[in-house]
CHARMM-style PDB file with segment names, atoms N, HN, CA, C and O in Angstrom:
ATOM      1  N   UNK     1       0.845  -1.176   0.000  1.00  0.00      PROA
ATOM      2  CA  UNK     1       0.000   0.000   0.000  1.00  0.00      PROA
ATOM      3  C   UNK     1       0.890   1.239   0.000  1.00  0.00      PROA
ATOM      4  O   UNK     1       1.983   1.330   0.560  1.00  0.00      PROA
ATOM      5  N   UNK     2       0.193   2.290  -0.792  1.00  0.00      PROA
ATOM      6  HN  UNK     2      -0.695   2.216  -1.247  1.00  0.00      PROA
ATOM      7  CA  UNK     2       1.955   3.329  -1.103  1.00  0.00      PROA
ATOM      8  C   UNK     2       1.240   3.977   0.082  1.00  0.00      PROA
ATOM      9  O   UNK     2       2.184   4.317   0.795  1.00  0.00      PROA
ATOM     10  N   UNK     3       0.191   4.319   0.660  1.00  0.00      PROA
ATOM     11  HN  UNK     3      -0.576   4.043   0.081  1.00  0.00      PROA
ATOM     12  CA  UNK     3       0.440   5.174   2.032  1.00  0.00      PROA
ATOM     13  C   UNK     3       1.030   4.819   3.093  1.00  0.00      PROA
ATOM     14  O   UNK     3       1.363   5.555   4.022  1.00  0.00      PROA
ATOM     15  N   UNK     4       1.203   3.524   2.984  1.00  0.00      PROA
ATOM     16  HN  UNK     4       0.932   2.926   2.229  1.00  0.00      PROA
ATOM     17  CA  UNK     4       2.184   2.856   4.507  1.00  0.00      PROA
ATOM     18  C   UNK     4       3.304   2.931   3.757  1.00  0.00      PROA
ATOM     19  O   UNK     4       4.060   2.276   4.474  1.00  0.00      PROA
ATOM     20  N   UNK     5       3.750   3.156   3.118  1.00  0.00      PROA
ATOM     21  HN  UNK     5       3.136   3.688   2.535  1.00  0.00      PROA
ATOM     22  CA  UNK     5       5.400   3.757   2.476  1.00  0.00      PROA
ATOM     23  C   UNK     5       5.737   4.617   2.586  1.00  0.00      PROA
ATOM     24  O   UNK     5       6.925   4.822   2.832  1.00  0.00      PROA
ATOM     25  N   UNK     6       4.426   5.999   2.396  1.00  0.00      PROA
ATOM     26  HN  UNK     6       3.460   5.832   2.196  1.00  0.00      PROA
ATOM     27  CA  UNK     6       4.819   7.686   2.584  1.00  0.00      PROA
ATOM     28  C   UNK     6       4.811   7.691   3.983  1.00  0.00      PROA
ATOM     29  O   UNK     6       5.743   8.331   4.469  1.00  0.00      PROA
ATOM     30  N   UNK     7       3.898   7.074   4.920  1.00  0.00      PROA
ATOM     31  HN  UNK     7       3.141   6.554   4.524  1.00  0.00      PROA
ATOM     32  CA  UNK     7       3.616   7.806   6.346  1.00  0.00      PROA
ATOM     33  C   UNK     7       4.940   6.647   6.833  1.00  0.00      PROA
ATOM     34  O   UNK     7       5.180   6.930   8.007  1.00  0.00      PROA
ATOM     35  N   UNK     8       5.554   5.875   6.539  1.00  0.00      PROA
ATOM     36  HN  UNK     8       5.360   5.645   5.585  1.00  0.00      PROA
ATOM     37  CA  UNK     8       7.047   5.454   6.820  1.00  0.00      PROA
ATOM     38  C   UNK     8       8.212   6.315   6.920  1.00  0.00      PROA
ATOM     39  O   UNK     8       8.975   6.678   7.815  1.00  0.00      PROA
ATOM     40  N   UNK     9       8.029   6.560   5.335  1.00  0.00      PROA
ATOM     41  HN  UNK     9       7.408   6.264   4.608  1.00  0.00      PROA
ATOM     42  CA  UNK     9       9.059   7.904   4.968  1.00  0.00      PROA
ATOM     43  C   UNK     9       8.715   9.281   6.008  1.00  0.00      PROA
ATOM     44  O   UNK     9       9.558   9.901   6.655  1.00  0.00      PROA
ATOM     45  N   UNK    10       7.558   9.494   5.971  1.00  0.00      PROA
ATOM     46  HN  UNK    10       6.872   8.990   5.446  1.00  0.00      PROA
ATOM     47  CA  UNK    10       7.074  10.559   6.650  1.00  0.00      PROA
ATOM     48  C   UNK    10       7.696  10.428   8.288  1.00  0.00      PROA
ATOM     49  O   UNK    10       8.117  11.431   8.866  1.00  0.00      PROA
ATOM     50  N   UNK    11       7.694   9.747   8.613  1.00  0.00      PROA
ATOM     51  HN  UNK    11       7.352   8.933   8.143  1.00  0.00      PROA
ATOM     52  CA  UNK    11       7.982   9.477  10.255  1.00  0.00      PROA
ATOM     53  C   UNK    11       9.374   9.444  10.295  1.00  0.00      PROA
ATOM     54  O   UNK    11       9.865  10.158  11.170  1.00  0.00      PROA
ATOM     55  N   UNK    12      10.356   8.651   9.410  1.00  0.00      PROA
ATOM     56  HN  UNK    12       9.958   8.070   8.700  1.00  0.00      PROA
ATOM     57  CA  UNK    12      11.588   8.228   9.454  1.00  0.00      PROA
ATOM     58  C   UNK    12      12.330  10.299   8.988  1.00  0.00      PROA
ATOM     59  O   UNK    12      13.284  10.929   9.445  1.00  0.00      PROA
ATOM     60  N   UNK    13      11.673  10.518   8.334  1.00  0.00      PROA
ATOM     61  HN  UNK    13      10.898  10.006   7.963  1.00  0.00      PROA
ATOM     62  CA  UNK    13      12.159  11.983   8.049  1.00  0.00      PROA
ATOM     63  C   UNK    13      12.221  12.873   9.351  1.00  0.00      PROA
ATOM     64  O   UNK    13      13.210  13.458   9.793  1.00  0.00      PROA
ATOM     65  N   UNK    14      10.841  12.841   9.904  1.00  0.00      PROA
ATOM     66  HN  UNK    14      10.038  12.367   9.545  1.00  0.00      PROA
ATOM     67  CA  UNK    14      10.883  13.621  11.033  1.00  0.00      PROA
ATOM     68  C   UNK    14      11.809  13.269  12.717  1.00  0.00      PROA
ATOM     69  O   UNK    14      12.162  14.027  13.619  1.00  0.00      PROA
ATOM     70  N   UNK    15      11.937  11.774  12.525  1.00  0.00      PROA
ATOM     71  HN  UNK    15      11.650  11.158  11.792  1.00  0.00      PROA
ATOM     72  CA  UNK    15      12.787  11.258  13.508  1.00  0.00      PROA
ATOM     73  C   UNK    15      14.086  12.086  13.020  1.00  0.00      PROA
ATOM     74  O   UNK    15      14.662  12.838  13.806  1.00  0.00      PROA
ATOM     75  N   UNK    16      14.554  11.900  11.584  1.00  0.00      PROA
ATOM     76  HN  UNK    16      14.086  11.289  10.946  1.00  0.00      PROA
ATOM     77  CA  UNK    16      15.793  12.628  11.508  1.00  0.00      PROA
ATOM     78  C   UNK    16      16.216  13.727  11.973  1.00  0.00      PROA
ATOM     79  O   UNK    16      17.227  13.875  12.660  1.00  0.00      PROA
ATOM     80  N   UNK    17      15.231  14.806  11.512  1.00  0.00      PROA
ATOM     81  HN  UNK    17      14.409  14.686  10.954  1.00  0.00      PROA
ATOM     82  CA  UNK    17      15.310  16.253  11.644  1.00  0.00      PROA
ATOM     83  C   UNK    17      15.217  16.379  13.518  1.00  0.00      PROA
ATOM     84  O   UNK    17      15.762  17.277  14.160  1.00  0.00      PROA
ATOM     85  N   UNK    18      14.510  15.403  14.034  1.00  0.00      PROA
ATOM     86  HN  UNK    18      14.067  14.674  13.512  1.00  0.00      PROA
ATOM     87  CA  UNK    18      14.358  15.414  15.516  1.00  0.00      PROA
ATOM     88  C   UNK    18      16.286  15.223  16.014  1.00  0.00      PROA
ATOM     89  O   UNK    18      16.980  16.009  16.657  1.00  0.00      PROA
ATOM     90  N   UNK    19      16.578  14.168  15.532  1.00  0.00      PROA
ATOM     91  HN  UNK    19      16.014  13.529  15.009  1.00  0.00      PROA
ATOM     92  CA  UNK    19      17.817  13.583  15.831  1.00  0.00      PROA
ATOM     93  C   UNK    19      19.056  15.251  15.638  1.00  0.00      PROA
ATOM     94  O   UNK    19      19.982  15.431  16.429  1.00  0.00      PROA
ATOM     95  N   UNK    20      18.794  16.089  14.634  1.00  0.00      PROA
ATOM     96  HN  UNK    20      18.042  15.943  13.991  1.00  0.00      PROA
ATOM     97  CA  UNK    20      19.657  17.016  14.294  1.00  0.00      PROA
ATOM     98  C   UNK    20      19.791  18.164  15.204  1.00  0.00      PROA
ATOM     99  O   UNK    20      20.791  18.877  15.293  1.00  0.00      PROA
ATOM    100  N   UNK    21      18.259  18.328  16.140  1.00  0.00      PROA
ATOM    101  HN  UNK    21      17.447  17.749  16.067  1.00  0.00      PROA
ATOM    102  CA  UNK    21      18.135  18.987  17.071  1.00  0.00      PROA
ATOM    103  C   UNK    21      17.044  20.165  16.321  1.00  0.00      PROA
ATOM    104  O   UNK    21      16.694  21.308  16.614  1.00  0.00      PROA
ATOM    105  N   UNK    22      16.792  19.385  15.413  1.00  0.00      PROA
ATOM    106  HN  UNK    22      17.077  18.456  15.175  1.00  0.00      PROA
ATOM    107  CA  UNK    22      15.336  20.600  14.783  1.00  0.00      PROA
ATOM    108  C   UNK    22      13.744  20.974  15.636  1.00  0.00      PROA
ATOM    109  O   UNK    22      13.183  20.392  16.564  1.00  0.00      PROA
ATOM    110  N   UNK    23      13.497  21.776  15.115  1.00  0.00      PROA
ATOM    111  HN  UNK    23      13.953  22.249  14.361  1.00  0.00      PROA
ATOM    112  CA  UNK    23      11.701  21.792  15.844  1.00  0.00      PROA
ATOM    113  C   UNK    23      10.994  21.393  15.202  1.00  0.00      PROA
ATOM    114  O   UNK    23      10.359  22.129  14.446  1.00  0.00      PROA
ATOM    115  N   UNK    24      10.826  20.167  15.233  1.00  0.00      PROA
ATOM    116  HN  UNK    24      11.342  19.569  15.847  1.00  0.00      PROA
ATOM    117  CA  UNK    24       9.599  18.995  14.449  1.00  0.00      PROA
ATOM    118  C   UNK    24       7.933  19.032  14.931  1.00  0.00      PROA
ATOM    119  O   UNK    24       7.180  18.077  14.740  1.00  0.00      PROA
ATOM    120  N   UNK    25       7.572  20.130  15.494  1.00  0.00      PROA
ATOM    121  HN  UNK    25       8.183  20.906  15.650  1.00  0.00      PROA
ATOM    122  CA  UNK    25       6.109  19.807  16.907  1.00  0.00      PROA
ATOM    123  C   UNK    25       5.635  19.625  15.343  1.00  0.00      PROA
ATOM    124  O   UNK    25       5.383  18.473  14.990  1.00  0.00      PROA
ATOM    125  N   UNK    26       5.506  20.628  14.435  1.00  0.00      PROA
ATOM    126  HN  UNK    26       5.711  21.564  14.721  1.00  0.00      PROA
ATOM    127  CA  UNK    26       4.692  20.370  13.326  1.00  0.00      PROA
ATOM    128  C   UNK    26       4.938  19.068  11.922  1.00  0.00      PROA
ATOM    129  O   UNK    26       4.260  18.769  10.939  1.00  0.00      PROA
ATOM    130  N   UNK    27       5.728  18.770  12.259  1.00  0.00      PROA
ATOM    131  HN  UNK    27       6.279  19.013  13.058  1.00  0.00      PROA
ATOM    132  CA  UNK    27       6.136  17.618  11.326  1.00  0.00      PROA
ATOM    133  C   UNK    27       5.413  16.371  12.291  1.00  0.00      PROA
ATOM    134  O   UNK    27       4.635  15.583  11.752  1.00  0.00      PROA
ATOM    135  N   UNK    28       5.711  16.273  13.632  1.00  0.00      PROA
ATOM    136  HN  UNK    28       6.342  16.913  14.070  1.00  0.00      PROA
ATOM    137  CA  UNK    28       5.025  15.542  14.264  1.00  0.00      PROA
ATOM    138  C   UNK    28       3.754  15.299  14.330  1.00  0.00      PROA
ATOM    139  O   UNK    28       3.383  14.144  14.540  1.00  0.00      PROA
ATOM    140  N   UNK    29       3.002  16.148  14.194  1.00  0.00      PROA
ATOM    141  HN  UNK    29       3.303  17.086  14.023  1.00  0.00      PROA
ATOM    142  CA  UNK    29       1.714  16.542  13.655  1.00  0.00      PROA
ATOM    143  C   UNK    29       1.299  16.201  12.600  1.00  0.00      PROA
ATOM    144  O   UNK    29       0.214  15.639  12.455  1.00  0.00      PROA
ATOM    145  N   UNK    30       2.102  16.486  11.665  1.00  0.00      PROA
ATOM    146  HN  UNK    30       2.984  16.943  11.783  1.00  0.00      PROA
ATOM    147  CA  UNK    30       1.815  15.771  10.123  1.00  0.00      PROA
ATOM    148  C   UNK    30       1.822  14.558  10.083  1.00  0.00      PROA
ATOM    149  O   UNK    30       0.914  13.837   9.669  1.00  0.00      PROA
ATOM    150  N   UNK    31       2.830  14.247  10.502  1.00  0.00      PROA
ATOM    151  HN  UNK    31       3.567  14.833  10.838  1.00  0.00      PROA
ATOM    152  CA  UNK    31       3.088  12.565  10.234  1.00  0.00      PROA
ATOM    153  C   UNK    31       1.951  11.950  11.246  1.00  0.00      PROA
ATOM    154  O   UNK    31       1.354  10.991  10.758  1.00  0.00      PROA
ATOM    155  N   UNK    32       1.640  12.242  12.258  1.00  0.00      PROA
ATOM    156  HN  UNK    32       2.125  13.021  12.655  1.00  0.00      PROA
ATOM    157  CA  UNK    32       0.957  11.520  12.955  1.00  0.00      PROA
ATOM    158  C   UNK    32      -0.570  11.444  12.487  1.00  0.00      PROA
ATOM    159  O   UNK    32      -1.180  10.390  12.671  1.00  0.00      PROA
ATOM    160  N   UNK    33      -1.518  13.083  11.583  1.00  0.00      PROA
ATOM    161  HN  UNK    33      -1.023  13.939  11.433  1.00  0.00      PROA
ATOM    162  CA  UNK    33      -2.314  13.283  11.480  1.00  0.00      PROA
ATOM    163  C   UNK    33      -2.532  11.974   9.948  1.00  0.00      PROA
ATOM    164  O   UNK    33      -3.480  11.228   9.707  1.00  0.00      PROA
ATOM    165  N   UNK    34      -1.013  12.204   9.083  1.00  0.00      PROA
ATOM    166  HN  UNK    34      -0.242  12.810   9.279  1.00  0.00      PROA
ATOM    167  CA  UNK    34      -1.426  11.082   7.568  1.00  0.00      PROA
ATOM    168  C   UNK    34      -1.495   9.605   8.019  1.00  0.00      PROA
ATOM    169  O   UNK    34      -2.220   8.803   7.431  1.00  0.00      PROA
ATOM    170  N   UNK    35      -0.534   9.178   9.338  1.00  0.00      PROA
ATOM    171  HN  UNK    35       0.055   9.830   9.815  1.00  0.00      PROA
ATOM    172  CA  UNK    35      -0.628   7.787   9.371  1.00  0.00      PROA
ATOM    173  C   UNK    35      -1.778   7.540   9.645  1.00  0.00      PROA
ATOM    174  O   UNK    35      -2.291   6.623   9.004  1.00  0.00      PROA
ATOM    175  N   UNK    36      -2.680   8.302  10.764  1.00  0.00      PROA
ATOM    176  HN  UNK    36      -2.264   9.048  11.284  1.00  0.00      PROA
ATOM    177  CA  UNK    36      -3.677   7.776  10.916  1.00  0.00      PROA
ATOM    178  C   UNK    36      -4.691   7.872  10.331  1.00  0.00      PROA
ATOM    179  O   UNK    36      -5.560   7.062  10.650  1.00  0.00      PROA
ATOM    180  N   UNK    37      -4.932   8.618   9.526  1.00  0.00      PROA
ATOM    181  HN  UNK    37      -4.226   9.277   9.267  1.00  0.00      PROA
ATOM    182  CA  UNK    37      -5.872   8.843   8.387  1.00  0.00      PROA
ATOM    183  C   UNK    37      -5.701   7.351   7.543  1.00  0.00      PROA
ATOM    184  O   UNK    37      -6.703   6.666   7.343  1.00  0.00      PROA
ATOM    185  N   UNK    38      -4.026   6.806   6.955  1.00  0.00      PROA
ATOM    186  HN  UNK    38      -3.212   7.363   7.118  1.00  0.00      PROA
ATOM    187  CA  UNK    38      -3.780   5.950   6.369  1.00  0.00      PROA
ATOM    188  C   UNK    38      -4.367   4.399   7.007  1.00  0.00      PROA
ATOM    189  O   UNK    38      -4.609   3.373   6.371  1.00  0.00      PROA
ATOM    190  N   UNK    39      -4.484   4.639   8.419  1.00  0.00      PROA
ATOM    191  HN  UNK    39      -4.287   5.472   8.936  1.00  0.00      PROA
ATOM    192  CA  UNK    39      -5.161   3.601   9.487  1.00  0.00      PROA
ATOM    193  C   UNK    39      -6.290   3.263   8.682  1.00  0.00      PROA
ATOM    194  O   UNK    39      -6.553   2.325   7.931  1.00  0.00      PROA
ATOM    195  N   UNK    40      -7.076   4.639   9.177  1.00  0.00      PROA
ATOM    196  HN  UNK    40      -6.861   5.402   9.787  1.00  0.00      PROA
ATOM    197  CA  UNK    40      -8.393   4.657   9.043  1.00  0.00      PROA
ATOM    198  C   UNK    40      -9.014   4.004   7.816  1.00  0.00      PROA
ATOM    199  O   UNK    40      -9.973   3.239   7.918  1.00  0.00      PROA
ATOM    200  N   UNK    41      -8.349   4.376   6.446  1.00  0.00      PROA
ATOM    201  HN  UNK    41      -7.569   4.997   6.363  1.00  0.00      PROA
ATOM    202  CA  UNK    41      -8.927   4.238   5.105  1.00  0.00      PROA
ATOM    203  C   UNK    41      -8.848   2.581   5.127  1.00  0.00      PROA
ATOM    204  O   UNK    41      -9.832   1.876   4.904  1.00  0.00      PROA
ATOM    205  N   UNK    42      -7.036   1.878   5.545  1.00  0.00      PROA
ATOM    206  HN  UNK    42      -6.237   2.451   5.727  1.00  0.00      PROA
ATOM    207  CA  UNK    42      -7.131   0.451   5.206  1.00  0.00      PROA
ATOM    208  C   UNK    42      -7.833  -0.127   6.047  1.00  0.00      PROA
ATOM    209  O   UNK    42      -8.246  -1.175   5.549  1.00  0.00      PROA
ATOM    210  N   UNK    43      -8.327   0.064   7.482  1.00  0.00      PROA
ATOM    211  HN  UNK    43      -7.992   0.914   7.886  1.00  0.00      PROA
ATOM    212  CA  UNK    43      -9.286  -0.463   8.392  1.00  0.00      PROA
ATOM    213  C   UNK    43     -10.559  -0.607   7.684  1.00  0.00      PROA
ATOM    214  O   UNK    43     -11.153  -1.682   7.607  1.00  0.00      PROA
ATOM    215  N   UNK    44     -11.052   0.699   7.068  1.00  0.00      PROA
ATOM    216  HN  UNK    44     -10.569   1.573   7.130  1.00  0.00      PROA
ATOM    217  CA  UNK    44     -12.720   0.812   6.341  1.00  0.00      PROA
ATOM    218  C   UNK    44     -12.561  -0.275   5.142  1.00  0.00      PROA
ATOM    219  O   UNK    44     -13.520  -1.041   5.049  1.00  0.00      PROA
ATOM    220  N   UNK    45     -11.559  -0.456   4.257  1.00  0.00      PROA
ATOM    221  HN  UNK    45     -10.780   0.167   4.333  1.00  0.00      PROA
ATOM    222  CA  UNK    45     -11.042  -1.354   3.069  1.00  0.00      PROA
ATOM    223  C   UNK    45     -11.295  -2.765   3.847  1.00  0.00      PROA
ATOM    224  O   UNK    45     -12.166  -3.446   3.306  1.00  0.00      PROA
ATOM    225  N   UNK    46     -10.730  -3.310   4.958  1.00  0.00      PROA
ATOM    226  HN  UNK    46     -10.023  -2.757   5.398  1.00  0.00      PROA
ATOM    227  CA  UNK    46     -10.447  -4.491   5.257  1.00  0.00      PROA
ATOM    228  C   UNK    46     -12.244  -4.553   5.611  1.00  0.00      PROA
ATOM    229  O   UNK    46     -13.003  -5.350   5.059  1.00  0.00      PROA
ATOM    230  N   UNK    47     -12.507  -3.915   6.251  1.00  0.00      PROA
ATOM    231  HN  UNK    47     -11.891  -3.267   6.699  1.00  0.00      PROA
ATOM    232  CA  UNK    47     -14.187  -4.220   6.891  1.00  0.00      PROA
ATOM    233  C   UNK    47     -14.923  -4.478   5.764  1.00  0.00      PROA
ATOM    234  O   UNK    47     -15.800  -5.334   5.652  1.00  0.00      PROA
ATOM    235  N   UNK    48     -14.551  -3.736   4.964  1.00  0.00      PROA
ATOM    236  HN  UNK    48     -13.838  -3.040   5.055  1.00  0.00      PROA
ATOM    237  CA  UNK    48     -15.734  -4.178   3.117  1.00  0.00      PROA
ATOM    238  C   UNK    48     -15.250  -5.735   2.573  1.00  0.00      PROA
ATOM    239  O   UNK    48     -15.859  -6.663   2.042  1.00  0.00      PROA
ATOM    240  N   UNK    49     -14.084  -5.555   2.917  1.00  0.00      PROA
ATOM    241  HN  UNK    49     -13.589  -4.801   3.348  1.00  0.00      PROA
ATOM    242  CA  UNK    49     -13.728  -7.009   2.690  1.00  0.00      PROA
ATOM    243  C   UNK    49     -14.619  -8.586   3.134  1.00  0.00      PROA
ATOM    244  O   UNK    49     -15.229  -9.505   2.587  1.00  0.00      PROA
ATOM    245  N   UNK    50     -14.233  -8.169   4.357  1.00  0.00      PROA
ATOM    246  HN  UNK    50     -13.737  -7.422   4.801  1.00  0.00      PROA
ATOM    247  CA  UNK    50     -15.132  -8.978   5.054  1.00  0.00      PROA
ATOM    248  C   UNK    50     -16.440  -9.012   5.364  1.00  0.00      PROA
ATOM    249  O   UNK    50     -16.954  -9.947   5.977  1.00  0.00      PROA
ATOM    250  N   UNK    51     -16.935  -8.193   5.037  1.00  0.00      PROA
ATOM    251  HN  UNK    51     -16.517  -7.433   4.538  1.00  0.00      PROA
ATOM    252  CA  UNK    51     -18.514  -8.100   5.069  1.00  0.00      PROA
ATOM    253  C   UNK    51     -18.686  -7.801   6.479  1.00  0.00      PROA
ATOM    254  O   UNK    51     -17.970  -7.067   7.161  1.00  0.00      PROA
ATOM    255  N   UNK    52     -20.096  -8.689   6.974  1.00  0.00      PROA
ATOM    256  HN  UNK    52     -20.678  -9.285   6.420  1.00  0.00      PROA
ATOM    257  CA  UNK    52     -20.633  -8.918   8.549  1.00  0.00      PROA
ATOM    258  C   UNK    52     -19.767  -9.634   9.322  1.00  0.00      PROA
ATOM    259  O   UNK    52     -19.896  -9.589  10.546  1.00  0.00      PROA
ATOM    260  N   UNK    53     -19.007 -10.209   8.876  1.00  0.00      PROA
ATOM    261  HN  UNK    53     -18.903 -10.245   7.882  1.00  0.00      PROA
ATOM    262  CA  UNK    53     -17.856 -10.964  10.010  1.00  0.00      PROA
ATOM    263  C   UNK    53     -17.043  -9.741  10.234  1.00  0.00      PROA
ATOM    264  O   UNK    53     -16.429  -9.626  11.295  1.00  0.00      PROA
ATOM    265  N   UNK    54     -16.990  -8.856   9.357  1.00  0.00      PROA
ATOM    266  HN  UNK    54     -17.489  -8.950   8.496  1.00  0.00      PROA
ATOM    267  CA  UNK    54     -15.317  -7.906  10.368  1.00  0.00      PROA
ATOM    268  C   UNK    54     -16.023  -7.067  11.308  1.00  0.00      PROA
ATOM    269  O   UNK    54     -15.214  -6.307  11.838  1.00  0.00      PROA
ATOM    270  N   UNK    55     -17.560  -6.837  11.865  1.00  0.00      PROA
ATOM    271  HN  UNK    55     -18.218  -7.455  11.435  1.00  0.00      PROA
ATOM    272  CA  UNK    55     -18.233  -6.684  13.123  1.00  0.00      PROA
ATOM    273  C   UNK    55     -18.085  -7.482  13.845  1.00  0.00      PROA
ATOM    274  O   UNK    55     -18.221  -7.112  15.011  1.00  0.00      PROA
ATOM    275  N   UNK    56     -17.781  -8.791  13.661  1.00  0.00      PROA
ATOM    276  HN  UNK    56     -17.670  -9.092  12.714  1.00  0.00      PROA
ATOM    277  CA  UNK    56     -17.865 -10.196  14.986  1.00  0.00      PROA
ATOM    278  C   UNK    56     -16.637  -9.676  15.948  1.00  0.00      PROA
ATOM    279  O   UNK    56     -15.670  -8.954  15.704  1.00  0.00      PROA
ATOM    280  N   UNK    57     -17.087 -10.360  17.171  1.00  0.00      PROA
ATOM    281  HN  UNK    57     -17.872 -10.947  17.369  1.00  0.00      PROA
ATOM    282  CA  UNK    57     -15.699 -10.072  18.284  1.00  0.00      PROA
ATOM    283  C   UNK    57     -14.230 -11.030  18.209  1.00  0.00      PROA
ATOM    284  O   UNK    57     -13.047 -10.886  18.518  1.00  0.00      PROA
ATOM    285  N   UNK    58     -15.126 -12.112  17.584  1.00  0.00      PROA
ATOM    286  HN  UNK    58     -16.087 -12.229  17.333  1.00  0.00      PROA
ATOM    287  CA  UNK    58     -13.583 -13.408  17.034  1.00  0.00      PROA
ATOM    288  C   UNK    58     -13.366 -12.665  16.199  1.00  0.00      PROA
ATOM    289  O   UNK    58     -14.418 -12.142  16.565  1.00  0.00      PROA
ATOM    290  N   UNK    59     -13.042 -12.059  15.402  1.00  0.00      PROA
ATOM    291  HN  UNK    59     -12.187 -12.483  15.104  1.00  0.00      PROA
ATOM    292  CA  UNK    59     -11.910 -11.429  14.071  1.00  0.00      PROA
ATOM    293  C   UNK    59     -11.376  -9.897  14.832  1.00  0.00      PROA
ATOM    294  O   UNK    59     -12.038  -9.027  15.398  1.00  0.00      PROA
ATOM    295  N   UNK    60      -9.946 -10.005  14.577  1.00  0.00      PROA
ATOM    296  HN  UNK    60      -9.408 -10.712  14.118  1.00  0.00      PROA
ATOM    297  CA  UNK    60      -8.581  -9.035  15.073  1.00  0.00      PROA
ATOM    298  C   UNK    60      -9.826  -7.839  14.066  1.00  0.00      PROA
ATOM    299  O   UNK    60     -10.656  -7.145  14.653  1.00  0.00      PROA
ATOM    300  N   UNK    61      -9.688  -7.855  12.757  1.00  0.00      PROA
ATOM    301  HN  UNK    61      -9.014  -8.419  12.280  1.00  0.00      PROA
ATOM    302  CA  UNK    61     -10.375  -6.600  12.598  1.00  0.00      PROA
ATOM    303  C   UNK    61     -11.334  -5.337  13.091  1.00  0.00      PROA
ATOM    304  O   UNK    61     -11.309  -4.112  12.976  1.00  0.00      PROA
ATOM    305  N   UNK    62     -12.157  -6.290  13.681  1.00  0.00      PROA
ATOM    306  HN  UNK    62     -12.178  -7.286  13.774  1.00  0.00      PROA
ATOM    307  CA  UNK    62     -13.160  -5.734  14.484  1.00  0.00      PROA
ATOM    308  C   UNK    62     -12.161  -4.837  15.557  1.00  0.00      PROA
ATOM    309  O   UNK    62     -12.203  -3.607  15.530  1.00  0.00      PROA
ATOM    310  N   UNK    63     -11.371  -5.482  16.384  1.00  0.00      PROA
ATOM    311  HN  UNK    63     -11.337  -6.482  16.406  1.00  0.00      PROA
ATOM    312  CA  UNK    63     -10.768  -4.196  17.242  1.00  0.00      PROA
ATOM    313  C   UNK    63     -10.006  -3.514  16.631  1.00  0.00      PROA
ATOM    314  O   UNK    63      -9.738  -2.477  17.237  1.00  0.00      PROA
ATOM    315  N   UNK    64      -9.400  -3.649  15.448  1.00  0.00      PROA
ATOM    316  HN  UNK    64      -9.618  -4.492  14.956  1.00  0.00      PROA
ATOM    317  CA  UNK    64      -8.763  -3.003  14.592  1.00  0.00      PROA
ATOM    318  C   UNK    64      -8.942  -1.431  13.793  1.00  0.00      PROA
ATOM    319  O   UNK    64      -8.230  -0.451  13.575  1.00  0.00      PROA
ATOM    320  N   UNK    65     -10.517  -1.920  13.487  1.00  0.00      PROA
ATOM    321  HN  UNK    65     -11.095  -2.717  13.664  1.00  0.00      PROA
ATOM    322  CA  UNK    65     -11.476  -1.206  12.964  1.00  0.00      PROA
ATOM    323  C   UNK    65     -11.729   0.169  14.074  1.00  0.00      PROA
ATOM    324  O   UNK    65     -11.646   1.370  13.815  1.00  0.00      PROA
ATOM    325  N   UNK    66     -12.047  -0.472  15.310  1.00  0.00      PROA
ATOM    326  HN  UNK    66     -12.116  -1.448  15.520  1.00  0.00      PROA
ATOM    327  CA  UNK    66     -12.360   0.019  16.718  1.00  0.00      PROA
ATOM    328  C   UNK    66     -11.256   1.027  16.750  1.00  0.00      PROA
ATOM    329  O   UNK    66     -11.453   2.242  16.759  1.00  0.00      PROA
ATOM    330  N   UNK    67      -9.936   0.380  16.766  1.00  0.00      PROA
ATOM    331  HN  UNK    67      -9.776  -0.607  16.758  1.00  0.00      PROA
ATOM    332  CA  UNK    67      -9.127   1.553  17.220  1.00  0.00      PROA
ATOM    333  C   UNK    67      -8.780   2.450  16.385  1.00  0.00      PROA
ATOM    334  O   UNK    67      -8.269   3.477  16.831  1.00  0.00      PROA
ATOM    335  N   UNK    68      -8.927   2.325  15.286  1.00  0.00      PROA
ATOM    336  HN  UNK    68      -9.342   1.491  14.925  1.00  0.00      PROA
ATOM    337  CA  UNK    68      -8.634   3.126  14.348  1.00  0.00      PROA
ATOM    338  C   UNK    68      -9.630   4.651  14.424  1.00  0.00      PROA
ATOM    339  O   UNK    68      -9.224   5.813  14.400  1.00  0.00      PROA
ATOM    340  N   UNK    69     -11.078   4.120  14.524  1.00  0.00      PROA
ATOM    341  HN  UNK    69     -11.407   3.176  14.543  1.00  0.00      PROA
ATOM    342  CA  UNK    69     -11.881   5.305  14.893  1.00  0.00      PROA
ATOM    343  C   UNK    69     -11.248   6.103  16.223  1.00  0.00      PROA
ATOM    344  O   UNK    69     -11.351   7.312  16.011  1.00  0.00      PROA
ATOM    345  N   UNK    70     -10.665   5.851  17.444  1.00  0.00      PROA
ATOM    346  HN  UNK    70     -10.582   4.869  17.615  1.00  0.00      PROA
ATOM    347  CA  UNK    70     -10.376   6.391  18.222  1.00  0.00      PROA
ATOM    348  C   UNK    70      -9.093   7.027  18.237  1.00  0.00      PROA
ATOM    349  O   UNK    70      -8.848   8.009  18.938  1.00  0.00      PROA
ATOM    350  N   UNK    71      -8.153   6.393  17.355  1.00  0.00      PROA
ATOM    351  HN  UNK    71      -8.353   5.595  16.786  1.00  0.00      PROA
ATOM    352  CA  UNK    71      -6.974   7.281  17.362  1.00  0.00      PROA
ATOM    353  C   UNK    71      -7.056   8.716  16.674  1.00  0.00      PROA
ATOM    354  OT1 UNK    71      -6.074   9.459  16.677  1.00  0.00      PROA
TER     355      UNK     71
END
């Protein structure tokens, strides 16, 4: 999935600039606001997948799904 590649890159960039002694609050922000957006979209993808089972409490998705709305 190329968004779990950018919000990779995205994080690994801002660790850098952190490491150099930069002010990242807003890069931190970014990166944190695309990964989880990137959560969100493949969580909603996997639930269409599965139909009425990725609501059941036996399938990882279901809390998956769950946390994704809350982050």
């Amino acid at each position: 999935m190329p968004d779990l590649q950018a919000g990779r890159l995205l994080v690994y960039a801002t660790a850098s600039k952190m490491a150099r002694g930069a002010d990242v609050r807003t890069d931190v922000a970014a990166a944190k606001l695309f990964v989880t957006e990137a959560y969100q979209k493949a969580t909603n993808l996997i639930m269409q997948i599965h139909g009425g089972y990725g609501y059941m409490l036996e399938f990882d998705i279901e809390r998956y799904w769950r946390d994704a709305k809350v982050v």
